[in-house]
N, C-alpha and C positions, 0 to 999 in steps of 0.2 A: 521521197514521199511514198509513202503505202497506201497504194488505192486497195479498198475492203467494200464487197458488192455485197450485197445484204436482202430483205426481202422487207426492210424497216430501217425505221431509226429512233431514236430513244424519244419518248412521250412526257417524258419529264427528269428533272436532276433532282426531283427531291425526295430522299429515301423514305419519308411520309406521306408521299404523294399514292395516285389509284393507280396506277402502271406497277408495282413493285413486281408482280409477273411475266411482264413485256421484257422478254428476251433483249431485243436492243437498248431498252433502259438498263437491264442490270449489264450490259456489256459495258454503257458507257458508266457506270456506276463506279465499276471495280475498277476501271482506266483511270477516273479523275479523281475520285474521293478516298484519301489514303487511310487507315486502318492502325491503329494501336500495336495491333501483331497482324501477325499472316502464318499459314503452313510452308512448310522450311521443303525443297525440293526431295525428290524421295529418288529415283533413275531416271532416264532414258528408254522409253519403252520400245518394241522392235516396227513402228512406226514415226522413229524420232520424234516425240513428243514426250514432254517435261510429265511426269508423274509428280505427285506432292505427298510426302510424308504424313498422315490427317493422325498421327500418334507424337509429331514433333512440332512444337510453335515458335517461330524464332520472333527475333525483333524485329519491328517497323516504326510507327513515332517514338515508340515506349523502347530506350537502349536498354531498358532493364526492370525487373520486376520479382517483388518476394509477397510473401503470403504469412500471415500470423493466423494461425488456425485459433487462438484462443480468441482474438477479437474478430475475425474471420473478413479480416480485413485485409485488401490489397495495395502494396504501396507499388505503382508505375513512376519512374525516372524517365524523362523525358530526354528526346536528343537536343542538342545544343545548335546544330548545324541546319536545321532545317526551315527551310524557307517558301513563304508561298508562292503562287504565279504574278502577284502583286509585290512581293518582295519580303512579307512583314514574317517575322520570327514565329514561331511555333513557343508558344506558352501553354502553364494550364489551364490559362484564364477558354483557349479555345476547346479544351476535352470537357469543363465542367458547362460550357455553351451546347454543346454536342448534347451533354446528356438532358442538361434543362429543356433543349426543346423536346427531347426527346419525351421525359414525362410531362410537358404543357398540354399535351396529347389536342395539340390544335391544327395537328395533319388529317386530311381525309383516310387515311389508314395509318394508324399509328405503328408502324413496323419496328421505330427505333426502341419503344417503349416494348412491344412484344419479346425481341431479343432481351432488354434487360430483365422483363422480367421472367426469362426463359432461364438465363443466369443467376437468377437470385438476387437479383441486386437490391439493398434493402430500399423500402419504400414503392418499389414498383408493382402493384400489386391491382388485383381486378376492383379494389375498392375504388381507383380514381377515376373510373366511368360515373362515379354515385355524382347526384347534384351537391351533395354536401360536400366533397371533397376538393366540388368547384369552388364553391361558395367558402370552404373552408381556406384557401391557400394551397392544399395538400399535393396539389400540381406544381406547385414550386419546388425545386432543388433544396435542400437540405445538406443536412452532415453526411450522406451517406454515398454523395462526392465530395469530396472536399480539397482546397487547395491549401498543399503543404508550402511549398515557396514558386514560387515562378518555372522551377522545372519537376517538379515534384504533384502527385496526385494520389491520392490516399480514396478508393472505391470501396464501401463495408459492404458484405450481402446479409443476409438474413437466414442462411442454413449454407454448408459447403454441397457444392456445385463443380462437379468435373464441364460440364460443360461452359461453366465461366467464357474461359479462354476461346476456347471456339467460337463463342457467340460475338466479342471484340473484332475475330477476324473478318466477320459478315458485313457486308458494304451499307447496312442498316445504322451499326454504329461508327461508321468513317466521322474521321475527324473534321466537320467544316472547319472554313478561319472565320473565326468571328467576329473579324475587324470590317471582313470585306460584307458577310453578311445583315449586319448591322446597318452599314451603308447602305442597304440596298430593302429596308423595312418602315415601310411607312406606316404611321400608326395604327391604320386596321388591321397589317398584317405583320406584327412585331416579329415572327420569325420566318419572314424572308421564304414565303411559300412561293409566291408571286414570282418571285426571281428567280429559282430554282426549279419551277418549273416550264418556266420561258425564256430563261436568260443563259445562266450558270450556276455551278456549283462550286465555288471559290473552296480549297481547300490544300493541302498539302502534293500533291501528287504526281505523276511522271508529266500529267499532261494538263495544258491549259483550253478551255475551251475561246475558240477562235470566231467560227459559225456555224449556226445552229437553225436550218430551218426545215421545221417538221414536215416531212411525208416527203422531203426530196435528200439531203445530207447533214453532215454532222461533220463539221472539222476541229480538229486540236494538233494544236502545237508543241512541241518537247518543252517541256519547267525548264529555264537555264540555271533556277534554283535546286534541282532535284536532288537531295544529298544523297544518294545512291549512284547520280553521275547520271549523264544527258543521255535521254534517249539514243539508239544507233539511227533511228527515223527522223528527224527533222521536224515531221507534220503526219497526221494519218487523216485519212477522206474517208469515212462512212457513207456510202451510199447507195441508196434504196434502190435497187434495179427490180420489182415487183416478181417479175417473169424468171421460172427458174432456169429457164432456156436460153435466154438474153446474157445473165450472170456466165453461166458455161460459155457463151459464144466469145464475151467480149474476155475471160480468164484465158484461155485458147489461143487468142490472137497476142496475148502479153501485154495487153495494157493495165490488167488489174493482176494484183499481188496474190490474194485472198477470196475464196467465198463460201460462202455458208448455208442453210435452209436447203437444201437439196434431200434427194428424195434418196432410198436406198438406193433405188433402180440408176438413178443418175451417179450414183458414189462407182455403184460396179460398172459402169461405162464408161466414168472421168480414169479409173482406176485402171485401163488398159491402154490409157494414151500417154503418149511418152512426155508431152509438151509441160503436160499436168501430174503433180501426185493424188493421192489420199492420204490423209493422216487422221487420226483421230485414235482413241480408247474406250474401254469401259468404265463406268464410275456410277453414275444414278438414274440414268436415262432407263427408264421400264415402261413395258406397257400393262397394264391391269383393265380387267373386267371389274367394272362395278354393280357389284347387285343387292339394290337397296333392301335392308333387313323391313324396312316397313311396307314394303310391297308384293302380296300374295302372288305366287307362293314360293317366293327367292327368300319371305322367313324362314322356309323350312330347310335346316341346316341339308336334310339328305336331296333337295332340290341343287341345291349352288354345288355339292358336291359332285353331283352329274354332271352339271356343269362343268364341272374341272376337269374331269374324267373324258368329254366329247369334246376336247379343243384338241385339235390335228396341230400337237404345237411344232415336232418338226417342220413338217409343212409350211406355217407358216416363217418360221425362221428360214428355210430356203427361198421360198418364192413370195415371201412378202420383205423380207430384210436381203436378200440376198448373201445369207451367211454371215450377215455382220449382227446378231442376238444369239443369246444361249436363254435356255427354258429359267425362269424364275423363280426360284425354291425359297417362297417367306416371304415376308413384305419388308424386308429392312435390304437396303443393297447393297452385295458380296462385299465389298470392301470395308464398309464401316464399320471403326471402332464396337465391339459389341453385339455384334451382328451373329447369328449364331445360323447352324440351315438344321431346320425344325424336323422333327420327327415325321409329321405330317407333309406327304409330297404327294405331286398329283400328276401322275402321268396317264399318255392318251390310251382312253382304254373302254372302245365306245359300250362293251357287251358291262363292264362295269355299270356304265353313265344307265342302260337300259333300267339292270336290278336296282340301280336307286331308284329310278324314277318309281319302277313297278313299289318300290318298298313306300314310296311316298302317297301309294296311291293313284299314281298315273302310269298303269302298265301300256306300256309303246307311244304314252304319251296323251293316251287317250284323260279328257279331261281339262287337260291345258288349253283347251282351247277357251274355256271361260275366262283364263284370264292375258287375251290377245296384247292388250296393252303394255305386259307388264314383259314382253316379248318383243318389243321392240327396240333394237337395238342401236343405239343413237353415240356419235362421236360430231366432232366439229366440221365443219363444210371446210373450212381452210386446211384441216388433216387430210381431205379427200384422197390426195396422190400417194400418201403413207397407207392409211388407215384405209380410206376404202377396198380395196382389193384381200385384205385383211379379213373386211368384214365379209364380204363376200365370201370367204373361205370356212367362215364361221358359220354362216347360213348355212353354209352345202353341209357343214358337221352336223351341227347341231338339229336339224331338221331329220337328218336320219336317224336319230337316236330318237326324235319326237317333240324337240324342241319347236312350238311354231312361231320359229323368228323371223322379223322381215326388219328391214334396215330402215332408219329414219335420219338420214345425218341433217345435221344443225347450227342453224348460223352460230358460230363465236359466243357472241353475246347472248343470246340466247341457252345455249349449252351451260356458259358458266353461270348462268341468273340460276338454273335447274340443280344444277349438280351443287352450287356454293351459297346460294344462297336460299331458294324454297326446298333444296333438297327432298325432291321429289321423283326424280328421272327415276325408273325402273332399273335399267341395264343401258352398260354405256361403255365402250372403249375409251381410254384416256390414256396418253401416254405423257403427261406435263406434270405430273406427277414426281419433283426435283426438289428430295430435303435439302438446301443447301447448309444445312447446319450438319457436317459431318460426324453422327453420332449416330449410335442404336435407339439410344434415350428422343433423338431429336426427331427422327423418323414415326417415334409411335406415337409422341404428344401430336405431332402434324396431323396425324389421320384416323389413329385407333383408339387415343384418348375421350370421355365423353364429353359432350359438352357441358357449361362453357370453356371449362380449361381447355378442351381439346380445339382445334383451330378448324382443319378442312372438315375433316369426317365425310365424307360426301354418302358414304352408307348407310346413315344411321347405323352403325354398329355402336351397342354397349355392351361394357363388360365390367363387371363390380371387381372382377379378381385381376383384370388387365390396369384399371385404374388404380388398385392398390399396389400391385409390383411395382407400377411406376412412379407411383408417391413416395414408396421407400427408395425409389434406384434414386431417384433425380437430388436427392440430398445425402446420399450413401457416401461416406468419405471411403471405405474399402471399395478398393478396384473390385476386389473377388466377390464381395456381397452386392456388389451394384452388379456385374455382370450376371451373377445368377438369380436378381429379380427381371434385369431388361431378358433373359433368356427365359424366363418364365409367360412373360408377357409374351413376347414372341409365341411360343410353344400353344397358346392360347389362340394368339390372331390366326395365325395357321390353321390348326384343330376348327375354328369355327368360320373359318375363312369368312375374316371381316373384306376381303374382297378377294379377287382370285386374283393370282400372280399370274400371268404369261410370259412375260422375255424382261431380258435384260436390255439392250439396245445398245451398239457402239455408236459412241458421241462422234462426229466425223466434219472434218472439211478438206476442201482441195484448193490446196496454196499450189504458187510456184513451185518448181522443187528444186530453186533455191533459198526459200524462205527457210529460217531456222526460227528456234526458240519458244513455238508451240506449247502450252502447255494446256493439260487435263485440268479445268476449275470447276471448283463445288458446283457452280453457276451455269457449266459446260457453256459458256461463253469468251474468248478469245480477249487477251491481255496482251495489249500491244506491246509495254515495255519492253518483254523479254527477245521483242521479234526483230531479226536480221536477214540482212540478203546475202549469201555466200558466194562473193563475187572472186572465186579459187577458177585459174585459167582452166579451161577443158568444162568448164559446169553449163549447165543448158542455159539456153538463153543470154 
């Protein structure tokens, strides 16, 4: 058994459901709902943990797949051997169910339908919010899945799309089984929301869900169907230990395998005891300043630029990460396909931060004081043991340059109504900030795109020349021409700093240390499959 201590547990199984950000949801996401493909293992990094390949896509349900660029259709071969936790065969009858709920769009956030039409998939398009498209059928599956024979699936898009493939591996489009969901749909809720988000996610995958009860655990048992072969765990325990000091006491004494949510300060102290390791990498985890373009006077490009210029970012990467961030150069992270590091970089450089201001018309800052509100500096009250100390280090900056900041942290819910929804917050630390769609293209629709295409944006940033590089990258069939419109867009976000980059963050937990098979995911949430205990004589514990 694999006891895993947590600070939560998943809030729902249904990838259409309002949790699709709740960290323990997408954990239990990627563990139970299996995937068409996946990224193919890439090294061992000098913290034993699994790196992934995000430029290699290997098979998962789909043992094979080719592409006809003339009809720009994709035909997926399905595997033969794969079975659910119920027992029943893997068909296409289950992938063309997948996608039909997916455009029914009769989830409270339609996620499955986002990725497809992130992908291109033909018919997924912003028209099927219209009433007519309700009223028309247009929500129903068409040709553009279709089922070839019982193992076979034929996907057409509507323009070539490099990110296709990537978007299938997002636990958005995991494959339910649609035999069991069905079962499980009473007529007001034909697709089995109900149960998916209280019950299970019936689907293909290493693990079956066992028991599921919210704000205390989460258990799953190994698939004896799994065609990849049976977990090495038996059963894995999710469970919500609140306190992050509880989670370290009861890892320490060896009853629990795994835990997670720990603060950096806790990472560099579990890090020097022998009983315990640290593991973790770099991937998407960044912290960013948000400074809303619609609030005086963070429009003024030479304002936000002082701003860049007065954040003590060594600093805080020593005493607020503990060594575990490097400074953030762009808003697309280091690794991603695409990703370029922009002409435009901003290092601490307060007597800089001073002559913007002075150029902006607030010399020493004088002035700003008219607009106190828009100087308030606000992150989430649950980030408090991260992010406070943080922010605090930004006041002491930013104040001597002439910034007059004062910190306002904010409940949760709150925070995200501001920033995601009325998009209104002035200035704001965020660090959840996780394209899991690993791509250059997929990072800038998330945030820097305008709306409505664009999805978070939480800045109000627009850009007519950013939206057009990216209209040509995202159906660019040359690698070289798509790269050099997403590095144009970039060069732009930068330049006009549609938010400021701070740190990159290493993703981190402390298992055992003899847990093995850790791996670095889009999601930076933990995949128990791969995970063992290396019970070799002489190993601790």
């Amino acid at each position: 058994v694999l006891l895993m201590l947590s600070d939560g547990v998943p809030a729902t199984l249904d990838v259409d459901g309002p949790a699709g950000n709740h960290k323990p949801t997408q954990m239990a996401l990627i563990n139970v709902i299996e995937p068409l493909v996946d990224y193919a293992r890439k090294r061992t990094n000098a913290d034993g943990v699994d790196e992934l390949d995000f430029d290699r896509i290997e098979p998962r349900l789909a043992e094979s797949w080719s592409y006809d660029a003339a009809t720009l259709t994709w035909t997926f071969r399905l595997r033969r051997d794969v079975r659910s936790c119920a027992g029943n065969p893997l068909t296409a009858d289950d992938v063309l169910y997948t996608f039909a709920r997916a455009k029914s769009l009769s989830g409270s956030a339609p996620v499955g339908w986002f990725l497809a039409n992130v992908a291109s998939v033909e018919g997924f398009t912003p028209a099927l919010f219209g009433e007519e498209a309700k009223r028309s059928g247009q929500r129903e599956l068409g040709a553009e899945v279709r089922k070839v024979d019982a193992h076979t699936v034929q996907i057409r898009q509507s323009g070539p799309n490099r990110m296709f493939l990537p978007a299938l591996a997002i636990f958005g489009l995991g494959i339910y089984a649609q035999k069991a969901m069905r079962a499980h749909a009473p007529p007001e809720d034909p697709w089995s929301h109900g149960h998916t988000a209280r019950v299970d996610a019936p689907s293909f995958g290493p693990w079956c869900v066992v028991d599921w009860r919210k704000d205390e655990h989460f258990i799953v048992r190994a698939n004896p169907h799994y065609y990849r072969g049976r977990a090495w765990f038996d059963r894995v325990i999710l469970r919500n230990v609140p306190q992050s000091a509880n989670r370290v006491g009861i890892l320490r004494t060896g009853k629990a395998q795994l835990i997670d949510g720990l603060s950096p300060k806790e990472y560099a102290f579990l890090s020097q005891r022998p009983e315990v390791k640290v593991a973790g990498g770099y991937l998407n985890g960044t912290l960013i300043m948000m400074a809303n373009w619609k609030a005086p006077p963070l429009d003024d490009e030479r304002v936000r630029r002082a701003l860049a210029h007065a954040i003590p970012y060594d600093q805080v990467i020593r005493d607020g990460y503990f060594g575990a961030a490097t400074q953030y150069h762009g808003l697309v992270p280091t690794p991603y396909p695409g990703r370029i590091v922009p002409t435009a970089r901003y290092q601490y450089d307060p007597a800089r931060a001073a002559q913007l201001l002075a150029e902006a018309g607030y010399p020493g800052g004088r002035g700003l004081e008219r607009y106190a509100d828009a100087f308030r500096l606000s992150y989430g009250l649950s980030r408090e043991v991260v992010l406070g100390p943080v922010a605090t280090m930004l006041r002491s900056a930013l104040r001597k340059v002439g910034f007059p900041v004062e910190l306002d942290p904010l409940p949760d819910v709150q925070l995200a109504d501001r920033q995601l929804v009325k998009k209104d917050l002035p200035l704001s630390l965020y660090d959840g900030l996780v394209p899991i769609g690993v791509d250059a293209a997929y990072a800038i629709l998330l945030s820097y795109v305008s709306p409505p295409r664009g999805l978070n944006n939480m800045t109000n940033f627009r850009d007519a020349e950013v939206d057009a590089h990216f209209g040509r990258a995202l159906n660019e069939p040359d690698p070289a021409r798509r790269d050099a419109e997403l590095a144009a867009a970039q060069q732009i976000i930068a330049t006009r700093l549609a938010a400021i980059p701070m740190l990159e963050f290493k993703a981190q937990w402390a298992p055992d240390p003899r847990l093995r098979g850790l791996t670095l995911h889009p999601t930076q949430q933990v995949r128990w499959y791969p995970l063992r205990l290396d019970a070799t004589p002489g190993s601790p514990r």
